[in-house]
C-alpha positions as CSV (number, residue, x, y, z in Angstrom):
1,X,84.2,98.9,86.4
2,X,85.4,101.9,84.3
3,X,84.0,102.9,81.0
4,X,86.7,102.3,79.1
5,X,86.5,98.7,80.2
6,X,82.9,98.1,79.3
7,X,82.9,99.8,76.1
8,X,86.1,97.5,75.4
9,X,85.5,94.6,72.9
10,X,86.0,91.3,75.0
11,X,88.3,89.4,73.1
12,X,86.8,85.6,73.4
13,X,89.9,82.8,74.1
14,X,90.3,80.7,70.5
15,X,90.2,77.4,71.0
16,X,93.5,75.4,71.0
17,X,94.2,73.8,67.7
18,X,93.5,70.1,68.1
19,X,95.9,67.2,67.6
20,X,94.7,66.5,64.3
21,X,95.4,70.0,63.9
22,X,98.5,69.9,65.0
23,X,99.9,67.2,62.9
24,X,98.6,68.5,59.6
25,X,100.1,72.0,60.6
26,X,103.2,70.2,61.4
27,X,103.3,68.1,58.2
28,X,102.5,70.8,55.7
29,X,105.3,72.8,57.5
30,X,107.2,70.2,56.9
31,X,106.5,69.2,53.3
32,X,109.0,68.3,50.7
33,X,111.7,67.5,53.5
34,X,113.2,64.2,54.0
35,X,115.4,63.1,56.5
36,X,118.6,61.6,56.2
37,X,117.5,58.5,54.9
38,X,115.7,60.0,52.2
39,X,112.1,59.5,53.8
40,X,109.7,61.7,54.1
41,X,110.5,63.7,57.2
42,X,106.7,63.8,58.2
43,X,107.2,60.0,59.0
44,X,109.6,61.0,62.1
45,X,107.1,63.4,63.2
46,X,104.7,60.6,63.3
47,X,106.7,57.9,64.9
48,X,108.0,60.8,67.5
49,X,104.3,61.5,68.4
50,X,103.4,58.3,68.8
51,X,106.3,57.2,70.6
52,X,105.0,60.1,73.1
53,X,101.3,58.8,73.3
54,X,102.8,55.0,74.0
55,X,105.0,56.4,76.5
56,X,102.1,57.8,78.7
57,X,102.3,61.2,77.3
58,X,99.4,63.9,77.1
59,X,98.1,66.1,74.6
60,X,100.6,68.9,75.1
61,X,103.8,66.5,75.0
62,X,101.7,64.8,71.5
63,X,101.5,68.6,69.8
64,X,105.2,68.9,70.4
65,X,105.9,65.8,69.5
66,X,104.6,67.2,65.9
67,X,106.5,70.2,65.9
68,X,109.4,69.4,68.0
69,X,112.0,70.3,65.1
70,X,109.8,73.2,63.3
71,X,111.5,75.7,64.6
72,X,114.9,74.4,64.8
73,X,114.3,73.6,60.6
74,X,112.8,76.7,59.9
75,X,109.5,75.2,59.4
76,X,108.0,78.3,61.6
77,X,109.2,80.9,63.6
78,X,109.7,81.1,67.2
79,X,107.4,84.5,66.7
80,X,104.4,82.0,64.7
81,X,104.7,79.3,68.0
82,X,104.8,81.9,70.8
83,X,101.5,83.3,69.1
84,X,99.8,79.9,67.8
85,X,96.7,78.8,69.3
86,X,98.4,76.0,71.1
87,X,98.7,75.3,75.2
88,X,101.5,77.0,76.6
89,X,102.9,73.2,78.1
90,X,103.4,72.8,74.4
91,X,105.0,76.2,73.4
92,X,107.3,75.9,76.4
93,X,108.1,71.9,75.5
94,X,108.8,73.1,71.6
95,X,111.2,76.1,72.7
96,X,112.6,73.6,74.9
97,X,113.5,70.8,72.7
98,X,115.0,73.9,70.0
99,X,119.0,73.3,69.3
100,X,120.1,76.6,69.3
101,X,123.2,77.4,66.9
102,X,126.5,76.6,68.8
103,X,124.6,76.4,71.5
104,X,126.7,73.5,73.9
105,X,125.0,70.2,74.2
106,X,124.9,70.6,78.2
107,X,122.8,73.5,78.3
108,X,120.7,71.9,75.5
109,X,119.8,69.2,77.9
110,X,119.9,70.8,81.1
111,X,116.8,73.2,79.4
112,X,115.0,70.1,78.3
113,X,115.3,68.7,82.3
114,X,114.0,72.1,83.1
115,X,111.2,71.9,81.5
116,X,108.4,69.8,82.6
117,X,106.9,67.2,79.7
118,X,110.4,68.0,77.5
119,X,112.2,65.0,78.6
120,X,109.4,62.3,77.5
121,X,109.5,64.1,73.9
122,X,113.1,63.8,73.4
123,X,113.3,60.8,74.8
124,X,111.0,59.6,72.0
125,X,112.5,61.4,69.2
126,X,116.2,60.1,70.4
127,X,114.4,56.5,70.3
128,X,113.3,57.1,66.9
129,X,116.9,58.9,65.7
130,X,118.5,55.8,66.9
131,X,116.4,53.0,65.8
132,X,118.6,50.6,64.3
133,X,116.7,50.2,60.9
134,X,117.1,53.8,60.2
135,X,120.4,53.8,61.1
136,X,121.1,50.9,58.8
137,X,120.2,52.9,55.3
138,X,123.1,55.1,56.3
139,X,127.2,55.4,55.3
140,X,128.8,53.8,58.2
141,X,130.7,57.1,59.2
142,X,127.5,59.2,59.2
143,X,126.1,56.2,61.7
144,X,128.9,56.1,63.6
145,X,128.8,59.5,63.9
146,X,125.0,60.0,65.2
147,X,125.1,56.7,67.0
148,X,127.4,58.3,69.0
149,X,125.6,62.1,69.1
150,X,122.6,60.3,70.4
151,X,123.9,58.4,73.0
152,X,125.8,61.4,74.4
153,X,122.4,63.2,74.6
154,X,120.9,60.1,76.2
155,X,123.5,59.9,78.9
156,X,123.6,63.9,79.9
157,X,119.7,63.1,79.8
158,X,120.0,60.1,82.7
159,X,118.2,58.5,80.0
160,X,121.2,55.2,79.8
């Protein structure tokens, strides 16, 4: 070992932020925002997570769950998730699950398929999108309209 090494300051690994962790992160990076319906918009986050956990998922799909729109809203930057304290499953689920400006729906979902654990989270978050009670509270065009959005995703997603 060279001296430069040993004289080096080990840098101990920091723990991974825990779920609970997670989802207050995600919900104060979320706060003030509502989703179309007017709810709060940490409710989705919520019903997405746990629509991951009752699916079978594990901790890393759960965290994404939580943040699974942050950086697509603006809530944090790619830079903040890419250096976070979270397991790179996670990271790599999060980026995954990202809408990209004009970016075309196809390469959108292939990169979800890519990406092992993304499929489960959007599959959950689509279920939630698309549940008919939140769908109800909106115009009939604006339903129509992301009725129609999610099902498209679902079917590029061999999720029908």
């Amino acid at each position: 070992m060279d001296s430069d090494a040993a004289s080096a300051p080990s840098r101990a690994a920091r723990p991974l932020l825990s779920l609970d962790e997670v989802a207050a992160l995600a919900r104060r990076a979320h706060a003030g925002q509502t989703d179309k319906a007017g709810r709060p918009y940490a409710e989705h986050l919520a019903a997405v997570a746990e629509g991951v956990r009752a699916r079978g998922g594990g901790p890393a799909q759960i965290a994404a769950a939580w943040l699974h729109d942050a950086v697509e809203d603006g809530a944090v930057s790619a830079q903040w998730l890419a250096g976070a304290a979270l397991d790179e499953a996670t990271k790599a689920i999060v980026l995954a699950v990202t809408k990209r400006p004009g970016e075309p729906v196809e390469e959108y979902t292939a990169r979800i398929l890519a990406t092992p654990g993304a499929l489960l989270v959007k599959e959950a978050d689509l279920a939630h999108n698309a549940d008919p009670a939140r769908l109800a509270v909106l115009d009939a065009p604006t339903r129509d309209r992301l009725a129609a959005k999610y099902a498209r995703v679902r079917g590029l997603l061999g999720l029908v």
